[in-house]
C-alpha positions as CSV (number, residue, x, y, z in Angstrom):
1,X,138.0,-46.1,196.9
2,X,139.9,-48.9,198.4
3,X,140.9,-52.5,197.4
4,X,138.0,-55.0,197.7
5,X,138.6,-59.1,198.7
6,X,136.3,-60.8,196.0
7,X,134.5,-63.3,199.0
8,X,131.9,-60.3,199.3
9,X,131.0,-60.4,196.0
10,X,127.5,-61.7,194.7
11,X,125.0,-62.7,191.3
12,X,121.6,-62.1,191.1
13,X,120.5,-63.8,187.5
14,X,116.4,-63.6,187.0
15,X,114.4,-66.8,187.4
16,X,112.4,-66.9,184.1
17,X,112.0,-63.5,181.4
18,X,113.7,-60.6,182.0
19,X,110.2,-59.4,183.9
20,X,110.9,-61.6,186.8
21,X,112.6,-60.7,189.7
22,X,116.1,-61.5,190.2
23,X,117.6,-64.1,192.6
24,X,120.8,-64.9,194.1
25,X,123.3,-67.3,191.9
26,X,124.0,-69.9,195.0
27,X,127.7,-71.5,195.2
28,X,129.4,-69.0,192.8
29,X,133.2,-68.8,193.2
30,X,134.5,-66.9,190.5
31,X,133.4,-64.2,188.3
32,X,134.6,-61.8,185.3
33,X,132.8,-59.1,183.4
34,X,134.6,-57.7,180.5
35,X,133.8,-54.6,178.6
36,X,135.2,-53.9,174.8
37,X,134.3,-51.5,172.2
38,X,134.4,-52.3,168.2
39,X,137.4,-50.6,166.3
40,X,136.5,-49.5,162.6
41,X,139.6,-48.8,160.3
42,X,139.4,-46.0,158.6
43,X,143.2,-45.7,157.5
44,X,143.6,-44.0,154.0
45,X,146.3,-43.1,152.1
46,X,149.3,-41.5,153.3
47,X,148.3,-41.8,156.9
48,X,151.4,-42.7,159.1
49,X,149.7,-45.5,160.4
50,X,146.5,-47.0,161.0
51,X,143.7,-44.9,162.2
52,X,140.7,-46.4,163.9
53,X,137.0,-44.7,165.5
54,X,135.0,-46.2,168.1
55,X,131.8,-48.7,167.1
56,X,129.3,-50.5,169.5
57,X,130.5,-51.0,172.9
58,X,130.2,-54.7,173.6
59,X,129.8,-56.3,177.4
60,X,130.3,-59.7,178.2
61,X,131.7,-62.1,181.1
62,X,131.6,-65.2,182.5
63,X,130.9,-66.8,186.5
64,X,131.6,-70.2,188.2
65,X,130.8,-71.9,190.8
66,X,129.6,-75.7,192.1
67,X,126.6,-77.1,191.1
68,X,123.4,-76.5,192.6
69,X,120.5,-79.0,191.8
70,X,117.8,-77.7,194.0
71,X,117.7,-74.8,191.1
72,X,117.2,-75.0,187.4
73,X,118.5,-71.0,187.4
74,X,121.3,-70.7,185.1
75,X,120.1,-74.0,182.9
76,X,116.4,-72.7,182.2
77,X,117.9,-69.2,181.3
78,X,120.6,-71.3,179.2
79,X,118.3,-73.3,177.4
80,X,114.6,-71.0,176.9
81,X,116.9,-68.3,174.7
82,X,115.2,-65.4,176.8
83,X,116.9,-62.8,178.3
84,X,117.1,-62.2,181.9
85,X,118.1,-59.5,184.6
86,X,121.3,-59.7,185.9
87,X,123.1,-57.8,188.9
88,X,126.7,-58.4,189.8
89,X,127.5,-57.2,193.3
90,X,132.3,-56.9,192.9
91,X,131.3,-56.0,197.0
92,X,127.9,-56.5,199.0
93,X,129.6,-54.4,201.7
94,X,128.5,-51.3,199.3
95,X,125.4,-52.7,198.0
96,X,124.8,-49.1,195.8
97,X,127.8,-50.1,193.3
98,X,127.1,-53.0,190.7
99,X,126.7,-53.8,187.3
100,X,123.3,-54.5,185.8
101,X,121.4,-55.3,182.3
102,X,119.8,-58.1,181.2
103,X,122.0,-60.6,179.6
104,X,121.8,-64.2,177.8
105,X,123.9,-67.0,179.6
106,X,125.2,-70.2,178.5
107,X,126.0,-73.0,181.0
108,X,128.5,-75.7,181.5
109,X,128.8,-78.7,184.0
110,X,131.6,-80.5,184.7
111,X,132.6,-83.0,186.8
112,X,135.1,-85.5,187.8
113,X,135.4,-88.6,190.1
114,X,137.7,-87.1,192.6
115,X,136.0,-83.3,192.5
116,X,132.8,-81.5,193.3
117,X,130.8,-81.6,190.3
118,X,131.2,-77.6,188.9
119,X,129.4,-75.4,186.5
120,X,130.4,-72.4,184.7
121,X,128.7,-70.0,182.4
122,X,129.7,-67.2,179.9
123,X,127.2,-64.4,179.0
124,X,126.7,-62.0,176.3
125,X,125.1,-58.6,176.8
126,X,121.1,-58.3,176.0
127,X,120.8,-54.9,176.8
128,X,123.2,-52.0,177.5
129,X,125.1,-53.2,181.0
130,X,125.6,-50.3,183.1
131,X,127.4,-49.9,186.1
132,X,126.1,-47.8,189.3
133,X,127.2,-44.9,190.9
């Protein structure tokens, strides 16, 4: 495997429900997907220090961009509570490894008099997000 420059990467966020085919996110600039795991204490008495098992893994990220308003994408999946199929390409050079799941997206737009205006969104998992090979 070798280092990857992040211009090759890509979205694909579904349209309406999670049964609808998924599209390309257009003007997306950034990205982050971020994958944690819950940590149950279970110290008792006389351990030497704290002692913790695994819980639920969690997944969870975030993407930004520049508006686009010739698509209501990432505000209809923001706003209609549904889930929807999600693909995040790190490298479209190798189109067989990404992440995928379905997930539920929140969206932000900014703007500002002397910038373009910009949107950002963070997501929480919907379903398990895996990550192929």
């Amino acid at each position: 495997m070798s280092r990857i420059a992040g211009r090759r990467g890509r979205i694909y966020l579904g349209i309406a429900d999670d049964t609808a085919t998924a599209e390309p996110l257009p003007f997306v600039a950034k990205w982050s997907i971020n994958f944690a795991t819950d940590k149950i204490e279970v110290t008792a008495l006389e351990d030497k220090n704290k002692t913790y098992l695994g819980g639920l893994p969690d997944a969870s990220g975030d993407f930004s961009g520049f508006y686009d308003d010739a698509t209501n994408q990432t505000y209809t999946a923001a706003t209609d509570g549904l889930p929807r199929k999600f693909y995040l390409y790190p490298n479209l050079a190798t189109p067989a490894q990404y992440f995928f799941g379905t997930i539920l997206p929140d969206l932000k737009i900014d703007a500002d008099v002397s910038g373009a205006v910009a949107m950002s969104a963070s997501w929480s998992a919907a379903s398990a997000i895996k990550k192929l090979p």
